[in-house]
SESE-89365 format. One record per residue (C-alpha): x, y, z; residue number from 1. Coordinates in nm, 3 decimals. Layout:
((X Y Z) NUM)
...
END
This chain:
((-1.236 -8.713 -7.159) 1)
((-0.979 -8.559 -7.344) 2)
((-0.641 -8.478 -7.187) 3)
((-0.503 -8.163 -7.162) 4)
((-0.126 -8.131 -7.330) 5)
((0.144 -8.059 -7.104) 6)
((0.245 -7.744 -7.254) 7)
((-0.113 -7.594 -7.167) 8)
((-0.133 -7.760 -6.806) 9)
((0.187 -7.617 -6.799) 10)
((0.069 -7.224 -6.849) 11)
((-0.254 -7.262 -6.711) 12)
((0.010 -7.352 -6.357) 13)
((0.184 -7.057 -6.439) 14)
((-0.069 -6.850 -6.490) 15)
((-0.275 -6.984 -6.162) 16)
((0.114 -6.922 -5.973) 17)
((0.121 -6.561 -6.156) 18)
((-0.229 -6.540 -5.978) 19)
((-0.168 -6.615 -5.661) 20)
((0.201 -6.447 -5.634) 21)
((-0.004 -6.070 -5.751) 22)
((-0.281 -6.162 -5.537) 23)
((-0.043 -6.207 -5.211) 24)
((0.191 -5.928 -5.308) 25)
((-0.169 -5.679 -5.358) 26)
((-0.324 -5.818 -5.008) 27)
((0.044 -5.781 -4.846) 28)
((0.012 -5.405 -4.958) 29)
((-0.309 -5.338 -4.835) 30)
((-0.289 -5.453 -4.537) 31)
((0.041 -5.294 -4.530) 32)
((-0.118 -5.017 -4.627) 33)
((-0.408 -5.072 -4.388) 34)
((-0.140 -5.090 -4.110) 35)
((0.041 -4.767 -4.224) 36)
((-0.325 -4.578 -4.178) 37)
((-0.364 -4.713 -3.854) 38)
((-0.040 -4.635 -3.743) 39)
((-0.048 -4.299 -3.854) 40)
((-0.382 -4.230 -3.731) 41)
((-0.230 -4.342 -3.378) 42)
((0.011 -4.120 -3.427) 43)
((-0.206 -3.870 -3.533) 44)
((-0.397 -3.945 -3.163) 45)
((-0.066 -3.969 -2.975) 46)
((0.027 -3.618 -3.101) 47)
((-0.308 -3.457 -3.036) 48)
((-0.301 -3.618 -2.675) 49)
((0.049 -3.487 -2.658) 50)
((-0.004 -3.125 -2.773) 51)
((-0.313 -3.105 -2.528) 52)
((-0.087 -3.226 -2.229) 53)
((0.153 -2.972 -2.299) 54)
((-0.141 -2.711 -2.303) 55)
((-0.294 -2.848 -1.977) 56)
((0.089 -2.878 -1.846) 57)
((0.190 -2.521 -1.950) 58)
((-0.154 -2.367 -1.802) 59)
((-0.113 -2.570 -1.492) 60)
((0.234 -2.451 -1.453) 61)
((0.187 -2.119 -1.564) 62)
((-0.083 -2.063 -1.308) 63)
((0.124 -2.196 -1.065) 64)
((0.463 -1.999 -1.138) 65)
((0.144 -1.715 -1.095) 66)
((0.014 -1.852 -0.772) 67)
((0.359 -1.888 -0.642) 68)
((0.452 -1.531 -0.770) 69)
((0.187 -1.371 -0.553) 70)
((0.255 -1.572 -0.281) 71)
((0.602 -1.498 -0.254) 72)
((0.498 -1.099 -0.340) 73)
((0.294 -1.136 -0.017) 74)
((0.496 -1.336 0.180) 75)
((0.843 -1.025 0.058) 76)
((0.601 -0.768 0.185) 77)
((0.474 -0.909 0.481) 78)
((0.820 -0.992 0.542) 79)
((0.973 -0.625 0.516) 80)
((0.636 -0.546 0.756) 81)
((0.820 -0.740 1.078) 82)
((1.195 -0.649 0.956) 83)
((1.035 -0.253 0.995) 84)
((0.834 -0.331 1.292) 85)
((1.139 -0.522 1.469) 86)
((1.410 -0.222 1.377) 87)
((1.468 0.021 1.675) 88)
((1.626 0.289 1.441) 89)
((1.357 0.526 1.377) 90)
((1.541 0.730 1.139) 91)
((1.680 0.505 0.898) 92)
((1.298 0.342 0.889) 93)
((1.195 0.713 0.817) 94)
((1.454 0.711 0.539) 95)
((1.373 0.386 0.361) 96)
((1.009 0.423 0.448) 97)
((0.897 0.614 0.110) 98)
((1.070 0.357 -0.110) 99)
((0.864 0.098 0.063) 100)
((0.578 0.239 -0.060) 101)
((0.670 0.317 -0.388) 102)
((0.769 -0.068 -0.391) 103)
((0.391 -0.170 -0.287) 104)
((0.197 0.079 -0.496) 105)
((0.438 -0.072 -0.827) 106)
((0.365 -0.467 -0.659) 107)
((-0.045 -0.333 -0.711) 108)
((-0.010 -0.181 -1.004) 109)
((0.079 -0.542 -1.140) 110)
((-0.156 -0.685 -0.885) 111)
((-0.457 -0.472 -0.833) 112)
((-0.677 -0.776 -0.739) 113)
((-0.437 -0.910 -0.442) 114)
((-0.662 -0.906 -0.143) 115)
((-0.345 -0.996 0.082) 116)
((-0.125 -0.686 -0.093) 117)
((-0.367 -0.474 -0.039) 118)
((-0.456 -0.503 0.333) 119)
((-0.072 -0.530 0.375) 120)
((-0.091 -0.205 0.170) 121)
((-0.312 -0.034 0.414) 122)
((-0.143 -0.145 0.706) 123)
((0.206 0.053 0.591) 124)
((0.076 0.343 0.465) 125)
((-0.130 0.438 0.775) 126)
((0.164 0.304 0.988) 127)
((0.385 0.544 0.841) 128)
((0.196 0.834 0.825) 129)
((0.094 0.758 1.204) 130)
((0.489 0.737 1.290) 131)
((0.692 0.983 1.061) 132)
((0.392 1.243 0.864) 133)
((0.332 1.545 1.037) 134)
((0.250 1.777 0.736) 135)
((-0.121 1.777 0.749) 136)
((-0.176 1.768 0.381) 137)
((0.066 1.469 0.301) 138)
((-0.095 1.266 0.583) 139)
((-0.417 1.318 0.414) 140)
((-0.263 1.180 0.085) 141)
((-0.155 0.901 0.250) 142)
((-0.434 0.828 0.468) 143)
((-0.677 0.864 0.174) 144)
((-0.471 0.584 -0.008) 145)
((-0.482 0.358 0.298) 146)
((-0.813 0.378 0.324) 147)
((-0.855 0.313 -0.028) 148)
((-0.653 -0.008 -0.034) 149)
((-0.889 -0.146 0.312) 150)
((-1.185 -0.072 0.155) 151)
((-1.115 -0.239 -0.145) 152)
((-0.914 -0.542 0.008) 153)
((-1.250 -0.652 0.194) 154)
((-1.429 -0.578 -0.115) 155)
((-1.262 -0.849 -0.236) 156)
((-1.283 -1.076 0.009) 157)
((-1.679 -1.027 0.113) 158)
((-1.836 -0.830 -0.271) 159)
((-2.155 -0.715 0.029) 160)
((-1.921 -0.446 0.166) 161)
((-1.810 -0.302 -0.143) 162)
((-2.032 0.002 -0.097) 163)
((-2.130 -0.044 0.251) 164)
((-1.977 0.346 0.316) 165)
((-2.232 0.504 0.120) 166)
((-2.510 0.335 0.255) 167)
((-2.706 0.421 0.584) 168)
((-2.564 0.367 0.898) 169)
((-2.788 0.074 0.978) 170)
((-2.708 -0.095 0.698) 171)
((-2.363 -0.051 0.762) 172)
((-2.403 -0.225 1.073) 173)
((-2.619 -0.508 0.908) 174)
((-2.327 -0.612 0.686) 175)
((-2.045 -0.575 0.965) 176)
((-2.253 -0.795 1.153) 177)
((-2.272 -1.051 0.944) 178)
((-1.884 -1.115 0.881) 179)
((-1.707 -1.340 1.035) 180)
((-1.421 -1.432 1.209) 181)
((-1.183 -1.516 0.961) 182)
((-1.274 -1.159 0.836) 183)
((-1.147 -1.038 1.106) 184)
((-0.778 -0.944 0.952) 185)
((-0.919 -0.756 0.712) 186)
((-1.192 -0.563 0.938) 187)
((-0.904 -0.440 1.198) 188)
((-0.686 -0.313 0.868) 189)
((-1.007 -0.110 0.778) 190)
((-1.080 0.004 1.102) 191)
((-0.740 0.113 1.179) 192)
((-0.695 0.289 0.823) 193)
((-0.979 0.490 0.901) 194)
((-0.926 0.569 1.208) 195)
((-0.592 0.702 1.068) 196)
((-0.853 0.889 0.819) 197)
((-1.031 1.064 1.065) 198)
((-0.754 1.215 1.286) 199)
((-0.586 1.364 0.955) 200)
((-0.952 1.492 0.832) 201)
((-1.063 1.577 1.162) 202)
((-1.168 1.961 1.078) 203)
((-1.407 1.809 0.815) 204)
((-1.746 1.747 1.047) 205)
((-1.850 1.504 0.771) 206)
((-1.538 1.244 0.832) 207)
((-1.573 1.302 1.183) 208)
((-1.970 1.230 1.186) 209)
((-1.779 0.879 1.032) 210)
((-1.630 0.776 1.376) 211)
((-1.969 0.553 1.493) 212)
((-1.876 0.352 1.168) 213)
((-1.535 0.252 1.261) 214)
((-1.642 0.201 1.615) 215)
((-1.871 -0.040 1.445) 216)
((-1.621 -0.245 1.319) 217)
((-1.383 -0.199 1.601) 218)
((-1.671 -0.320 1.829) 219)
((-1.794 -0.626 1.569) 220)
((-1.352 -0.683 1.571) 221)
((-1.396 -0.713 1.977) 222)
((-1.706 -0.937 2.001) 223)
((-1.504 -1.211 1.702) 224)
((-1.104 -1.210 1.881) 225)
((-1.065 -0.962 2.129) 226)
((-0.724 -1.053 2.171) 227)
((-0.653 -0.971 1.806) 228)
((-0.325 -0.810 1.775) 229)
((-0.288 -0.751 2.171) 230)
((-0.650 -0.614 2.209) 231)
((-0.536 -0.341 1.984) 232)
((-0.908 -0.254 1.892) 233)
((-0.986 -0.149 2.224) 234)
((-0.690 0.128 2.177) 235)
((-0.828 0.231 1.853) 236)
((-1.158 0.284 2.057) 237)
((-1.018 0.439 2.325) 238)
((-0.880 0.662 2.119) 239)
((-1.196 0.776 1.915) 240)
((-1.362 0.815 2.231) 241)
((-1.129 1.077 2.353) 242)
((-1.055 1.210 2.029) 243)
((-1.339 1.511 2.081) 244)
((-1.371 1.667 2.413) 245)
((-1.728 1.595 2.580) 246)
((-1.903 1.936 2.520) 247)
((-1.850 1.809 2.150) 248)
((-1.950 1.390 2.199) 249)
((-1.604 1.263 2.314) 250)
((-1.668 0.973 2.590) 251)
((-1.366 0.996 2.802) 252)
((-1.502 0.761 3.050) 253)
((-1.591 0.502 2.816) 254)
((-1.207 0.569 2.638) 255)
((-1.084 0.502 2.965) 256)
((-1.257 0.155 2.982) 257)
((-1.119 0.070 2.661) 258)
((-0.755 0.179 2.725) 259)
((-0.746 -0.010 3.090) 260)
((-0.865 -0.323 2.889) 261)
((-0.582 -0.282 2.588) 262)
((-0.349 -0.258 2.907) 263)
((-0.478 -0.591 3.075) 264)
((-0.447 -0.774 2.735) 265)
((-0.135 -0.650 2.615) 266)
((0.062 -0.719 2.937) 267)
((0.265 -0.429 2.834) 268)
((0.415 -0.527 2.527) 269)
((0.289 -0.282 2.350) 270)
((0.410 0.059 2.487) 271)
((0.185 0.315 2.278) 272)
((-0.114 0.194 2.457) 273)
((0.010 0.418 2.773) 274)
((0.134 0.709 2.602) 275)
((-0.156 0.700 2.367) 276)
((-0.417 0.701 2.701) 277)
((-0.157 0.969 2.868) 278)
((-0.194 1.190 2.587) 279)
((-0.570 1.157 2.504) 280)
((-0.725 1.031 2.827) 281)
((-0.526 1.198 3.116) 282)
((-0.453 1.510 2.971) 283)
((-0.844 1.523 2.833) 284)
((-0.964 1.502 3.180) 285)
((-0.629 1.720 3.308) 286)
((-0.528 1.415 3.542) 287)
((-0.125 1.485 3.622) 288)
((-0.049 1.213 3.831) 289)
((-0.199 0.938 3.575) 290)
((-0.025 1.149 3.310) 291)
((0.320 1.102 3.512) 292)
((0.247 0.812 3.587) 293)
((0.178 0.615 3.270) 294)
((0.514 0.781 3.071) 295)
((0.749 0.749 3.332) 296)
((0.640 0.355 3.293) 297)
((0.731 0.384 2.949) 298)
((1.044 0.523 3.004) 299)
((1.121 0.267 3.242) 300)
((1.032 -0.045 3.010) 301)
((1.252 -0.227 2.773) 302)
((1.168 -0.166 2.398) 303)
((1.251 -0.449 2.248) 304)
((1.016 -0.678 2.201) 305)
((0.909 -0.887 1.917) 306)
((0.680 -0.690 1.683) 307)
((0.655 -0.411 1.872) 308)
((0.980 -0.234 1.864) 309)
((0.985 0.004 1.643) 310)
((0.639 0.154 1.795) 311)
((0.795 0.065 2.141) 312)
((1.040 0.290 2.047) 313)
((0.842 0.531 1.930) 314)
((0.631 0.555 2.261) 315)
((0.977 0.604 2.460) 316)
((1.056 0.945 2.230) 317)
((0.667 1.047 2.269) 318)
((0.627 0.999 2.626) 319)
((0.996 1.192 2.685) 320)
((0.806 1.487 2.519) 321)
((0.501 1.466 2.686) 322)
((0.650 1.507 2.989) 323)
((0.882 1.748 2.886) 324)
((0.585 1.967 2.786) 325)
((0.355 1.851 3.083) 326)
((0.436 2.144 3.312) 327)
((0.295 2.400 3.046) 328)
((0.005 2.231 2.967) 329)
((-0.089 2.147 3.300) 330)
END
């Protein structure tokens, strides 16, 4: 075999070296390069993970800062409720009362779908237009909007009663009794707006033929927690049974049932329950010495107890002019 001269053996080894020293310097770049893809599509993951983090973090949070917004709406409202209900200064809760209201109605108008606003909506408006409203035609207004919040704060919470008032009576009472008792907050709130209804409507035969309706769910409020509230649905029903005297359907014996019973459970923390029997029970029937009786009690209690102070109150200023006016209209 022939040998191969240096000089060629020489660039052939070069050439082979050239080889190799491209070859490793092209692989080094392409997996370099392979690398660099990878690592930018991890990047490209970590930032697409990232940006849908923040977007489940920001909803999370933003429907919390919204859940904790209504809750503290609710909880400011409910709040001002006992701060009102605990003050013994009727007129400078007459005073502030309007911008209370003003405040809910705006809270709504943000809210309209708060089924806790709402009932605590109801519950002020027909508390102050039972306390301070004696103009006829501003109680309506204010009535009507109580009503209007109840009605659609257990529409809300149970859709089945959301036009339950223009159906028939029986099936009215079909879808009262079927709620519950953790519907019972909202069923008193109802009851007691539209009780508030009727009195400021009463010349209208068409809200009064309405009064089996919210004896319904006075009743249905009785048979879940009679205690509810001091047995304050038995004084709602005591009061629509006396409401009408008997040549027209008022039940005063039935009334007086339900007032002695709102007695036994309140234990007398609750004041208005005597002057509210004095002034439609006794002085339905014409009976003086229960009359007497019954205010001079009032007079004689202490008002201030928890909850019930301002209406406590209230009841001591009521049954001070009952009696003043008892000798005429007895």
């Amino acid at each position: 075999m022939a040998s191969i001269p240096n000089d060629v053996r020489k660039r052939r080894f070069t050439s082979f070296a050239n080889f190799g020293f491209f070859e490793q310097i092209r692989m080094r770049r392409s997996v370099s390069k392979s690398y660099k893809n990878i690592n930018n599509t991890g990047q490209l993951r970590i930032k697409s993970f990232c940006v849908r983090m923040c977007i489940c973090l920001c909803s999370l949070f933003l429907s919390g800062c919204s859940y904790f917004i209504s809750s503290a709406t609710v909880d400011m409202t409910e709040n001002l409720s006992q701060a009102i209900l605990n003050n013994n200064d009727l007129a400078t809760v007459e005073a502030g009362g309007p911008a209370y209201l003003l405040m809910v109605d705006s809270l709504l108008y943000r809210d309209p779908e708060n089924e806790s606003l709402l009932r605590s909506a109801a519950n002020v408006y027909t508390a102050y237009t039972d306390v301070f409203v004696k103009d006829m035609a501003r109680a309506k207004k204010l009535t009507d909007k109580a009503l209007d919040y109840a009605l659609r704060s257990l529409c809300i919470r149970r859709p089945d009663t959301c036009s339950f008032r223009q159906g028939s009576f029986q099936e009215f009472e079909h879808v009262i009794d079927a709620l519950g008792v953790k519907d019972v907050p909202n069923l008193f709130i109802l009851g007691s707006a539209w009780s508030a209804w009727i009195q400021t409507h009463r010349e209208d035969w068409d809200a009064v033929a309405e009064i089996p309706r919210v004896e319904s769910i006075m009743a249905r409020v009785i048979e879940l927690d009679e205690a509810y509230q001091d047995g304050a649905a038995h004084l709602y029903l005591g009061v629509l049974a006396t409401l009408l005297p008997p040549a027209l359907g008022g039940k005063p014996d039935v009334g007086k049932q339900h007032f002695e019973r709102a007695l036994e459970i309140s234990k007398d923390k609750n004041l208005m329950v005597k002057v509210l029997y004095a002034r439609h029970y006794a002085r339905l029937v014409f009976d003086r010495e229960l009359h007497d009786r019954l205010l001079n009690a009032v007079l004689k209690a202490s008002p201030d107890v928890p909850g019930y102070t301002l209406g406590n109150t209230l009841a001591q200023k009521q049954a001070r002019e009952l009696l003043d006016s008892g000798e005429d209209y007895f």
